[in-house]
KOLSE-533033 format. One record per residue (C-alpha): x, y, z; residue in one letter. Coordinates in pm, 1 decimal. Example, Ala and Ser with C-alpha at 12.3 -4.5 7.8 and 13.67 -1.06 7.14 Angstrom:
BEGIN
<node <1230.0,-450.0,780.0>,"A">
<node <1367.0,-106.0,714.0>,"S">
//
This chain:
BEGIN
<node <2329.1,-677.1,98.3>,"X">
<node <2416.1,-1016.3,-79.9>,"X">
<node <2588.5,-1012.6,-432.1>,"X">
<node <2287.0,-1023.3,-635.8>,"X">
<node <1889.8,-1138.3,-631.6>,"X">
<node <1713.7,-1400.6,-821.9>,"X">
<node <1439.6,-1165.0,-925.4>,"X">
<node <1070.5,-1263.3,-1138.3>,"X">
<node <859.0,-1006.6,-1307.9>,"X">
<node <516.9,-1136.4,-1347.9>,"X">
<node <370.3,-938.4,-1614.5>,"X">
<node <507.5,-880.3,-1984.3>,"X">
<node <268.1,-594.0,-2028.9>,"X">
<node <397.2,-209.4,-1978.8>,"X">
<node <448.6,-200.1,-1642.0>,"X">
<node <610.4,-571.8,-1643.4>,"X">
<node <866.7,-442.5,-1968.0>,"X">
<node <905.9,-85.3,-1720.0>,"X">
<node <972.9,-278.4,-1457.2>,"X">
<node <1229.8,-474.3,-1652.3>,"X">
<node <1395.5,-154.4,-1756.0>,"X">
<node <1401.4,-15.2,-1410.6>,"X">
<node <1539.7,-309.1,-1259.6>,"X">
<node <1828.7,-233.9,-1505.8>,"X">
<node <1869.3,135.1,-1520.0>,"X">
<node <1872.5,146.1,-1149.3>,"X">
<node <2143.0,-136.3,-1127.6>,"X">
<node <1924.1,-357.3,-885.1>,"X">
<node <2174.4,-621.7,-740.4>,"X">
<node <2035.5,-903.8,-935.0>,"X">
<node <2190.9,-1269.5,-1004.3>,"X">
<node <1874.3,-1356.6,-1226.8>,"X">
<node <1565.3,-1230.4,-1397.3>,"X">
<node <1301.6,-1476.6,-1480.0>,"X">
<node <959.1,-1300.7,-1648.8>,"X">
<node <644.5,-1521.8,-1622.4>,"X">
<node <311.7,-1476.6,-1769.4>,"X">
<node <1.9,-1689.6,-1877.9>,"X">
<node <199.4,-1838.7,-2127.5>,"X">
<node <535.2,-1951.8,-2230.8>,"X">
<node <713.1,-1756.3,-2501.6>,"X">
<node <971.0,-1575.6,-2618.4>,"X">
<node <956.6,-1203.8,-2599.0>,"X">
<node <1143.4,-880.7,-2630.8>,"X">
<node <1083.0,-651.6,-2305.4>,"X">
<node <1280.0,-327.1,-2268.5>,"X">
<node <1501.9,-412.4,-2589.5>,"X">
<node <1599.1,-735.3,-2400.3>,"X">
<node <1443.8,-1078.5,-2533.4>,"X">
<node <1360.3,-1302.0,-2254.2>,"X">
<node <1268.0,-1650.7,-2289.1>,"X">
<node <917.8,-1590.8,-2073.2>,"X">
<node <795.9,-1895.5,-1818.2>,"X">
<node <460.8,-1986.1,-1677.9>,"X">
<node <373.4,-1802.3,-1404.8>,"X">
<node <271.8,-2097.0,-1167.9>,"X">
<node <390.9,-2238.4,-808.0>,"X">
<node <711.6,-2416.3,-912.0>,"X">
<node <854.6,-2098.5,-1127.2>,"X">
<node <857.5,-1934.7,-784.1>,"X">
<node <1151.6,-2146.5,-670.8>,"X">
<node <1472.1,-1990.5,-586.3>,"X">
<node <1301.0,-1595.6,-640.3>,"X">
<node <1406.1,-1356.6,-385.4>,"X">
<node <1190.3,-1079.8,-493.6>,"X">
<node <877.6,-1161.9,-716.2>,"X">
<node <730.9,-841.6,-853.6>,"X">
<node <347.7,-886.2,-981.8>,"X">
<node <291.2,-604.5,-1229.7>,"X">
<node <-75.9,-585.0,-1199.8>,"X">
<node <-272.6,-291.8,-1463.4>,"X">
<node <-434.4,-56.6,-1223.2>,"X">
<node <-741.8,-171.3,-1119.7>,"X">
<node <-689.8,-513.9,-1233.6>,"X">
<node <-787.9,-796.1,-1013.3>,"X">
<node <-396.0,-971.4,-1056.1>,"X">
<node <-202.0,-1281.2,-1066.3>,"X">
<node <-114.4,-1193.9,-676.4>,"X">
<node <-432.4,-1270.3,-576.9>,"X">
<node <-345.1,-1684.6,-691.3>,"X">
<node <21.0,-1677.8,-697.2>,"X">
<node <169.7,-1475.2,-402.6>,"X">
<node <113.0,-1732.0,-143.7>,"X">
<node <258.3,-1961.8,-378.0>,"X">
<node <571.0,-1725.2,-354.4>,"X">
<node <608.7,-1620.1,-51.0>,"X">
<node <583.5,-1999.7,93.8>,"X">
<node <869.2,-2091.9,-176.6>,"X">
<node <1109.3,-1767.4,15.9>,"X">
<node <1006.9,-1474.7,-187.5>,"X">
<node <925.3,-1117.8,-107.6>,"X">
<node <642.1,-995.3,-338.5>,"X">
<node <516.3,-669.9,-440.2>,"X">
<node <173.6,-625.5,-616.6>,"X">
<node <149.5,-371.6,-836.9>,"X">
<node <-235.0,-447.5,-839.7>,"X">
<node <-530.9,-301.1,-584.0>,"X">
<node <-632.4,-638.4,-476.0>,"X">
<node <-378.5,-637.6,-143.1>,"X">
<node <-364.2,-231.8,-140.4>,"X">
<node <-595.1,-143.3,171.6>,"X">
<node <-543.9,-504.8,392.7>,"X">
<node <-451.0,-457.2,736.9>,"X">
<node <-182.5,-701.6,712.2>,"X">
<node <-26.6,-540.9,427.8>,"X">
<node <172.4,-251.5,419.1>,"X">
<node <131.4,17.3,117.6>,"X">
<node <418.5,178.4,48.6>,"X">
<node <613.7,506.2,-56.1>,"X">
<node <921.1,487.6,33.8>,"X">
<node <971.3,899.2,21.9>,"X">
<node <685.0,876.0,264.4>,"X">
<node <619.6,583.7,500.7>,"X">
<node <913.3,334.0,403.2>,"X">
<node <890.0,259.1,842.9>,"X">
<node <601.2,14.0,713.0>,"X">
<node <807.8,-238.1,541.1>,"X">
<node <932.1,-317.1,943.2>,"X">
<node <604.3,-499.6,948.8>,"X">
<node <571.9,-661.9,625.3>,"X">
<node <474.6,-1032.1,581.6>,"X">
<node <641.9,-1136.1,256.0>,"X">
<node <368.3,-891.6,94.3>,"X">
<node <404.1,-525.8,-0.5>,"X">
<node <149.7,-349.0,-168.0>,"X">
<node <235.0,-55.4,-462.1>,"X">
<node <4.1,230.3,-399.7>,"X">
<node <-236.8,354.6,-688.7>,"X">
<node <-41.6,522.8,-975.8>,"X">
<node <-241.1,890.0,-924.0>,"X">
<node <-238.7,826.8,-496.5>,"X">
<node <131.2,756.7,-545.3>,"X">
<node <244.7,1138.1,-679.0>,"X">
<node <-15.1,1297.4,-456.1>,"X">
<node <152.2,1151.2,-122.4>,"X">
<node <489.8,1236.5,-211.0>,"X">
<node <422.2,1599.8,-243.6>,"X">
<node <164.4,1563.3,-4.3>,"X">
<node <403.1,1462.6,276.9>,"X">
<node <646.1,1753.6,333.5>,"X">
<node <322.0,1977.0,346.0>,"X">
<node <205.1,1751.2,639.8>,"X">
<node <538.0,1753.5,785.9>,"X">
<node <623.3,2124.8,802.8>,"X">
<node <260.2,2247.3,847.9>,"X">
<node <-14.9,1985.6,871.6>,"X">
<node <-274.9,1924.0,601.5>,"X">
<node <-669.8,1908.7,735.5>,"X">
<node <-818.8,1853.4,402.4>,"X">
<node <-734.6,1791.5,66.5>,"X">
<node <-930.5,1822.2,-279.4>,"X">
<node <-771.4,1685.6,-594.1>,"X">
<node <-838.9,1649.6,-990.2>,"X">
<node <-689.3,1421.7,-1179.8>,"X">
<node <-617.2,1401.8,-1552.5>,"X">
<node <-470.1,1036.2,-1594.9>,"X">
<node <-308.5,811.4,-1906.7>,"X">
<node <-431.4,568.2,-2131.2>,"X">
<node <-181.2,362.3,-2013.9>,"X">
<node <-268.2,362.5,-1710.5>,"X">
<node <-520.5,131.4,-1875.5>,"X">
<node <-281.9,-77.7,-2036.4>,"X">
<node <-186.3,-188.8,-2359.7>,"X">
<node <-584.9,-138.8,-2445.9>,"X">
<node <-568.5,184.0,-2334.6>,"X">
<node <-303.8,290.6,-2539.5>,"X">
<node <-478.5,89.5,-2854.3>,"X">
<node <-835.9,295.0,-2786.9>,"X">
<node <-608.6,644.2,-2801.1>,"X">
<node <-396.9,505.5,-3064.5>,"X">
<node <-605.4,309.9,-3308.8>,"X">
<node <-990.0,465.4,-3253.7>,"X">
<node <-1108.8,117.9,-3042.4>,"X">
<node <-1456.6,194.9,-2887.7>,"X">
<node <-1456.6,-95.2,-2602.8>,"X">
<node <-1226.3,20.9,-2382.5>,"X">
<node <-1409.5,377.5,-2194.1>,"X">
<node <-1717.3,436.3,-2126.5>,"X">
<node <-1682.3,693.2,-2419.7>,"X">
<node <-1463.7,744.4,-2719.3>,"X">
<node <-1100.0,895.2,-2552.9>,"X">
<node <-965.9,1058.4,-2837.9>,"X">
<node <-962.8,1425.7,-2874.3>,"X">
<node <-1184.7,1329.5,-2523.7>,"X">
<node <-1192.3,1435.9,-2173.3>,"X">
<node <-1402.7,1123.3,-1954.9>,"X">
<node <-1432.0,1221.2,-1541.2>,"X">
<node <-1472.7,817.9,-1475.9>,"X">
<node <-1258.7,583.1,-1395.3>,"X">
<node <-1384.1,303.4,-1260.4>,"X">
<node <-1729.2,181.6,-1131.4>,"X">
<node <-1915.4,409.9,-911.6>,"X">
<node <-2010.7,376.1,-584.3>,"X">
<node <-2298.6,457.2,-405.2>,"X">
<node <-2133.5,786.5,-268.6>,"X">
<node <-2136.8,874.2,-624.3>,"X">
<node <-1721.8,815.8,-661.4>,"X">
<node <-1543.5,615.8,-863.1>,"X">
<node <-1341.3,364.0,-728.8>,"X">
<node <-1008.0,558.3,-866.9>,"X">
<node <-1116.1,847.2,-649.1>,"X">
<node <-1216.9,602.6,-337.6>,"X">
<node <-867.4,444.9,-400.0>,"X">
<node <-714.9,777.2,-391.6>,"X">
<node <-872.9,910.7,-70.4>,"X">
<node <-855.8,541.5,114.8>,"X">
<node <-493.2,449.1,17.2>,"X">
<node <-394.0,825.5,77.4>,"X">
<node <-483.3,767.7,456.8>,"X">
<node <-339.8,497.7,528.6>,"X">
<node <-17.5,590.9,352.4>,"X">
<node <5.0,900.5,570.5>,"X">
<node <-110.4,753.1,893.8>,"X">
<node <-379.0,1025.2,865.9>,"X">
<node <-704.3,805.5,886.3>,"X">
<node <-966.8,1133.1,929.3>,"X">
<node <-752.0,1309.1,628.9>,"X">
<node <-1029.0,1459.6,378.3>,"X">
<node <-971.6,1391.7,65.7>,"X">
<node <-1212.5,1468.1,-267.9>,"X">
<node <-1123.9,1334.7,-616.5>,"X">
<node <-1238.5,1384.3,-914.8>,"X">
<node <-1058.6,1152.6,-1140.2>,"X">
<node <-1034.6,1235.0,-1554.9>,"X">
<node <-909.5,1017.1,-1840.8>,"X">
<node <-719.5,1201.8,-2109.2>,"X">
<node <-562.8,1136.5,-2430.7>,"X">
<node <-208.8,1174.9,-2304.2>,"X">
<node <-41.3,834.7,-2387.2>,"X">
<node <228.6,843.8,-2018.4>,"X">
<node <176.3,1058.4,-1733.3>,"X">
<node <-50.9,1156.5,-1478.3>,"X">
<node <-85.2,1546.3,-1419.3>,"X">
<node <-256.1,1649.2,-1098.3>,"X">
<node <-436.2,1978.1,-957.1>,"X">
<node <-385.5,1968.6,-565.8>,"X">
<node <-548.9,2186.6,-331.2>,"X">
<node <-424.1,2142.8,24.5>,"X">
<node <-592.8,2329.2,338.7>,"X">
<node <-298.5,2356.3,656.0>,"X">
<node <-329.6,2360.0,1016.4>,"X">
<node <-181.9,2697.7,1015.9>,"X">
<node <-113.4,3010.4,761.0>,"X">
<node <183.0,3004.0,513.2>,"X">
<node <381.0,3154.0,294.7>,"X">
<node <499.4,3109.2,-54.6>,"X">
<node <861.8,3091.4,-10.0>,"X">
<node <771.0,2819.7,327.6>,"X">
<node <626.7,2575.8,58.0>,"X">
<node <877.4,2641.7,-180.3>,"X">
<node <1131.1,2543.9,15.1>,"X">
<node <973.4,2220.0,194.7>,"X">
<node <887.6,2097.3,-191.0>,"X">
<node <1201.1,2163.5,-332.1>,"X">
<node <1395.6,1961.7,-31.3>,"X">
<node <1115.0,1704.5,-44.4>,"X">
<node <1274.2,1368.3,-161.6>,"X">
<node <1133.9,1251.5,-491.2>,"X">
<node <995.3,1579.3,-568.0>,"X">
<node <1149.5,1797.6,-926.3>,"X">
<node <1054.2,2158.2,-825.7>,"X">
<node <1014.7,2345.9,-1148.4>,"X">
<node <920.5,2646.4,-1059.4>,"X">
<node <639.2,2910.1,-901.4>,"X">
<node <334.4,3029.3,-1044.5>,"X">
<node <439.2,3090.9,-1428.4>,"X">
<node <639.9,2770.3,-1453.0>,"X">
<node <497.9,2423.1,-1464.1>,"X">
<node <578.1,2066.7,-1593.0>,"X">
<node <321.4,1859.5,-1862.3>,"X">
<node <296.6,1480.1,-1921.4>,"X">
<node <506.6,1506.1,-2231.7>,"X">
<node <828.9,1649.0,-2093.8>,"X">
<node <810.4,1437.8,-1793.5>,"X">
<node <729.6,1055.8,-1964.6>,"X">
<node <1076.3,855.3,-1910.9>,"X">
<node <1110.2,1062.2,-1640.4>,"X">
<node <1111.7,877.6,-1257.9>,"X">
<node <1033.8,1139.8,-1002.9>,"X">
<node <724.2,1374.7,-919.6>,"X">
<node <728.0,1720.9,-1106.6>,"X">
<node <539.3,2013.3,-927.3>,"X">
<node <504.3,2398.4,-1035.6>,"X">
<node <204.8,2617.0,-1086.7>,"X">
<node <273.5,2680.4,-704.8>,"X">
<node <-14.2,2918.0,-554.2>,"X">
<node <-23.9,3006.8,-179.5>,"X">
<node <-312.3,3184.2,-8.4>,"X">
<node <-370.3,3241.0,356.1>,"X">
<node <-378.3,2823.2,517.5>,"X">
<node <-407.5,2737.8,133.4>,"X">
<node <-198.1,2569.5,-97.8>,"X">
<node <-287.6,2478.3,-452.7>,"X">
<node <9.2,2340.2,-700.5>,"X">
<node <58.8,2120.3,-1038.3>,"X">
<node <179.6,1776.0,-1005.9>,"X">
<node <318.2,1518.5,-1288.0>,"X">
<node <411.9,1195.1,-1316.0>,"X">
<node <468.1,922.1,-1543.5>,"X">
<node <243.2,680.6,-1431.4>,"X">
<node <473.1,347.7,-1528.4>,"X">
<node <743.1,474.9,-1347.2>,"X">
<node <675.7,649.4,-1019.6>,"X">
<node <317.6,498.9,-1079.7>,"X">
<node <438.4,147.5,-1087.5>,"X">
<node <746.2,-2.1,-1186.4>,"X">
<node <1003.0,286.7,-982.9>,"X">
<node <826.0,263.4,-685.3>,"X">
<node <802.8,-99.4,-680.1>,"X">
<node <1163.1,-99.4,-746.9>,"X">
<node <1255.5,158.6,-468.6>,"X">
<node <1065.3,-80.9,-209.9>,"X">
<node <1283.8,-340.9,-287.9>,"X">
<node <1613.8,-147.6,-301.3>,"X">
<node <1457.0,-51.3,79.3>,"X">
<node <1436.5,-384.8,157.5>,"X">
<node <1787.3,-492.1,66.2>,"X">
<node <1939.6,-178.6,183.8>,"X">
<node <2072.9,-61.8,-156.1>,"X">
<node <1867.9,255.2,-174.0>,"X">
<node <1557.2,450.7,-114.6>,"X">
//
């Protein structure tokens, strides 16, 4: 591991200023942090004021690591720009879905697959912010006693949205949703498909596979905005190969890396105790025969995005995981 990184953030939005903190807080080796955007200017990210470039070919110079902090669902700068980066030297990881399911590129947890940065290309993918906390509880389930099928509800962010997401919550704005998200429950995210699913819930059941090297997995989404400003909350049902118990589950979740066990039936976490927070909460553990139903949260701009983008790189470099 060298001294420090020359490090850009492409993004100045909430997961580019998350990622900014992150990069901090987690004392990433760095030697310089450049932030680009669409335009030049100063701004204050994370309490730090940065001096913001154009993101363009030549800012890409000297960068290490380029981090593209795509909004979920957003078709991002990667899909112009990381070429452009990875030519000039750099490593980049997208935060947006535009790179997320390519063959060439690997999609990454690294509690779960971090093997599949052996094969990267100067590209790395960030998984979906609600796919992301699903895998990493997921995964010690499939370890210890195989998962056949999986059925999930989501109840995601405004910010998950972005900035404008946060605005429709916070100041009544009426363009954002397909309906009006305050004191609001809406069960689409996304455009829908001819299956009848949204493209959140195709991402979830597509990126989950290929994640977990389980390409047959089942997995059914239903995928909810709510007015919860940070964090994802999840209910997972999970169908084994074979019959468990409570106390087996307990203890593969609770030694599960990344995973905050807080607790069986009568305990569980919520969005608001958990935003700031980087790792995966579970509770509201229930275990019945092959059949294991639990409580997952999140906050989507960490874990979602900017932690696990971070962890990737602190694979890369061999600082951490």
């Amino acid at each position: 591991m060298r001294e420090g990184y020359t490090v850009a953030v492409v993004g100045a939005g909430l997961v580019g200023e998350r990622l900014v903190a992150e990069l901090r807080r987690r004392e990433f080796p760095l030697k310089e942090l450049r932030v680009l955007a669409r335009s030049a200017r100063r701004a204050v990210l994370a309490g730090e004021t940065f001096e913001v470039g154009v993101a363009e070919p030549d800012a890409f110079e000297g960068v290490d690591f380029a981090f593209f902090a795509g909004t979920e669902g957003e078709k991002g700068a990667a899909v112009q720009l990381a070429r452009e980066a990875i030519d000039r030297g750099a490593i980049v990881i997208d935060n947006g879905s535009d790179f997320r399911l390519d063959p060439q590129v690997p999609l990454v947890v690294p509690e779960v697959n971090s093997e599949a940065l052996n094969d990267h290309r100067g590209l790395i993918a960030n998984a979906n912010c609600s796919t992301i906390q699903m895998v990493v509880t997921l995964a010690p389930l499939i370890r210890e006693f195989g998962v056949r099928k999986v059925v999930v509800s989501t109840y995601q962010a405004v910010s998950g949205s972005g900035r404008s997401g946060v605005e429709a919550l916070e100041d009544g704005r009426a363009d954002v949703y397909p309906k009006t998200i305050a004191g609001n429950a809406i069960p689409l995210i996304g455009g829908v498909g001819e299956d009848g699913y949204t493209t959140e819930e195709t991402k979830m059941r597509e990126e989950s596979r290929k994640i977990l090297s389980l390409p047959e997995l089942e997995v059914h989404a239903t995928a909810v905005r709510i007015p919860v400003h940070t964090g994802h909350s999840e209910s997972v049902y999970a169908e084994t190969e074979e019959r468990v118990s409570l106390s087996e589950v307990v203890e593969a979740l609770q030694d599960a890396p990344g995973v905050v066990f807080c607790g069986n039936a009568g305990d569980f976490p919520t969005p608001l105790e958990v935003a700031g927070e980087p790792g995966t909460y579970v509770g509201r553990i229930r275990v019945e025969g092959n059949s294991i139903t639990y409580w997952c949260v999140a906050d989507n701009l960490l874990k979602g995005a900017a932690t696990n983008a971070v962890q990737i790189a602190e694979a890369l470099v061999g600082a951490r995981v």
